[in-house]
C-alpha positions as YAML, in Angstrom:
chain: A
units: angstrom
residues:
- id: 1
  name: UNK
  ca: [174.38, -27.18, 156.86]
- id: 2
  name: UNK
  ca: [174.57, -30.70, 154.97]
- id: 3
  name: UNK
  ca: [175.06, -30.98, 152.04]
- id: 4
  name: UNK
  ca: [172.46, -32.44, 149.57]
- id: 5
  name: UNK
  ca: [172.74, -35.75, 148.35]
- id: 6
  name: UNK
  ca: [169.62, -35.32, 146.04]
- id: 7
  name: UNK
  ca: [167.56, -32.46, 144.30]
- id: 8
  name: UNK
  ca: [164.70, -31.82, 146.80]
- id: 9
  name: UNK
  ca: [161.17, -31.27, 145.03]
- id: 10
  name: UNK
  ca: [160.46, -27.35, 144.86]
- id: 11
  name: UNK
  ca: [157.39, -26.29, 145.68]
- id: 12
  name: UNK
  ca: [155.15, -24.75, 143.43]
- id: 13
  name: UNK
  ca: [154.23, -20.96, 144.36]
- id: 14
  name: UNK
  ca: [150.56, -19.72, 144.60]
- id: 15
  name: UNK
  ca: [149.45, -17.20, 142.63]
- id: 16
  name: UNK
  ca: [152.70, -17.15, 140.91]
- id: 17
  name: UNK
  ca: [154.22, -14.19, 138.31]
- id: 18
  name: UNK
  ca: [155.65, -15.42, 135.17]
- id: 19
  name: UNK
  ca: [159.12, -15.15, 136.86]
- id: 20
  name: UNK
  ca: [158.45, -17.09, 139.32]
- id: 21
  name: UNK
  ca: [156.32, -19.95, 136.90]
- id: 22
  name: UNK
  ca: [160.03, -20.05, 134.78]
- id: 23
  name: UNK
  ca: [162.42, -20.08, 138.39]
- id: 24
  name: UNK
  ca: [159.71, -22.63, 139.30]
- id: 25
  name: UNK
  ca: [160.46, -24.37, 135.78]
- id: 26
  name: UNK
  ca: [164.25, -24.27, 136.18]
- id: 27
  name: UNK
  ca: [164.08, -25.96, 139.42]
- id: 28
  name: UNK
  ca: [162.07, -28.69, 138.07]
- id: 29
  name: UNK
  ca: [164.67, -28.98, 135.13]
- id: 30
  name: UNK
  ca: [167.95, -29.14, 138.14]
- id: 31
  name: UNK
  ca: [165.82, -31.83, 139.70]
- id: 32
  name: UNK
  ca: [165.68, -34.08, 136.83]
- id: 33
  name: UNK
  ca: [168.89, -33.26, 135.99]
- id: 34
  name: UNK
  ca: [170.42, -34.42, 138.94]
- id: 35
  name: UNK
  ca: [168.06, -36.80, 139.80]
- id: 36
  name: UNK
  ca: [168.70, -38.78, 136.45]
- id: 37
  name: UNK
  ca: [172.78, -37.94, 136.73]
- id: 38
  name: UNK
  ca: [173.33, -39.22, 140.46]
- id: 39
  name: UNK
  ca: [176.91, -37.84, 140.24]
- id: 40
  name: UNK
  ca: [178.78, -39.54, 143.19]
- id: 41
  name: UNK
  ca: [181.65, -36.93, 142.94]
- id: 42
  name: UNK
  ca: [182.35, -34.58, 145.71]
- id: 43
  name: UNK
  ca: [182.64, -31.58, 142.28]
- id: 44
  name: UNK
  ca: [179.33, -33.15, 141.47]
- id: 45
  name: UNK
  ca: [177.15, -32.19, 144.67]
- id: 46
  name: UNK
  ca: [178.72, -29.17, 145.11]
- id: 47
  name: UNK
  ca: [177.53, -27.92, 142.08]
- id: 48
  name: UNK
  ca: [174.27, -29.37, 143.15]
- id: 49
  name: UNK
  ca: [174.51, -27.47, 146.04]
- id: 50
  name: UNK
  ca: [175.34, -24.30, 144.37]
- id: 51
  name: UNK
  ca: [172.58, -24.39, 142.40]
- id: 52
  name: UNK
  ca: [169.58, -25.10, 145.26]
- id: 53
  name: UNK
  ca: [171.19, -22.49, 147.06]
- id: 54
  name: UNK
  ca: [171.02, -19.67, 144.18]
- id: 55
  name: UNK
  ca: [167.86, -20.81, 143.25]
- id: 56
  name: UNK
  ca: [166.77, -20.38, 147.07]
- id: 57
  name: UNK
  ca: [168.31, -16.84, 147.06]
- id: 58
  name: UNK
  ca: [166.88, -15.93, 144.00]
- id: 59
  name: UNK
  ca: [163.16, -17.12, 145.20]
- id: 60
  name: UNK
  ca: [163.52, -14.98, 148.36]
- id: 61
  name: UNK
  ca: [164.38, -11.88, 146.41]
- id: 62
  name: UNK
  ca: [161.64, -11.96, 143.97]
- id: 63
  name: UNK
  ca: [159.34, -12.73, 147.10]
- id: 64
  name: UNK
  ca: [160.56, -9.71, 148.88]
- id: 65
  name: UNK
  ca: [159.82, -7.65, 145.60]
- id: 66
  name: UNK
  ca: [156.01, -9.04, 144.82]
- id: 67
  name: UNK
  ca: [155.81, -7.95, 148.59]
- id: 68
  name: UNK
  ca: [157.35, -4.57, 148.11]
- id: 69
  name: UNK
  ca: [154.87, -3.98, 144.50]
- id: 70
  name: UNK
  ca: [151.85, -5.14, 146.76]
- id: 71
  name: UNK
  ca: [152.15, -2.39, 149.06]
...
């Protein structure tokens, strides 16, 4: 996997919860954070890449749970 060198622009869910509207939010908030910081360190874009990643994992669990509730 390579690392990111930039925020990338999450997409918006359909039909979202309120969890997922504030995760959604969050991401928004990293993006301009890091988008407006452009941190060249190497500590820098691994926290970057720390954070996409949880947010990722965290996005996958709470679609595996609206999946679970649905059934």
């Amino acid at each position: 996997m390579n690392p990111l060198q930039q925020y990338p622009m999450p997409d918006r869910p359909s039909n979202p919860s309120p969890l997922e509207i504030a995760i959604y939010n969050y991401e928004l908030l990293a993006k301009k954070h890091y988008d407006d910081k452009r941190r060249k360190s190497a500590a820098s874009k691994e926290k970057l890449q720390r954070d996409y990643d949880h947010l990722q994992k965290e996005r996958t669990r709470l679609e595996f749970y609206r999946a679970e509730s649905e059934n």
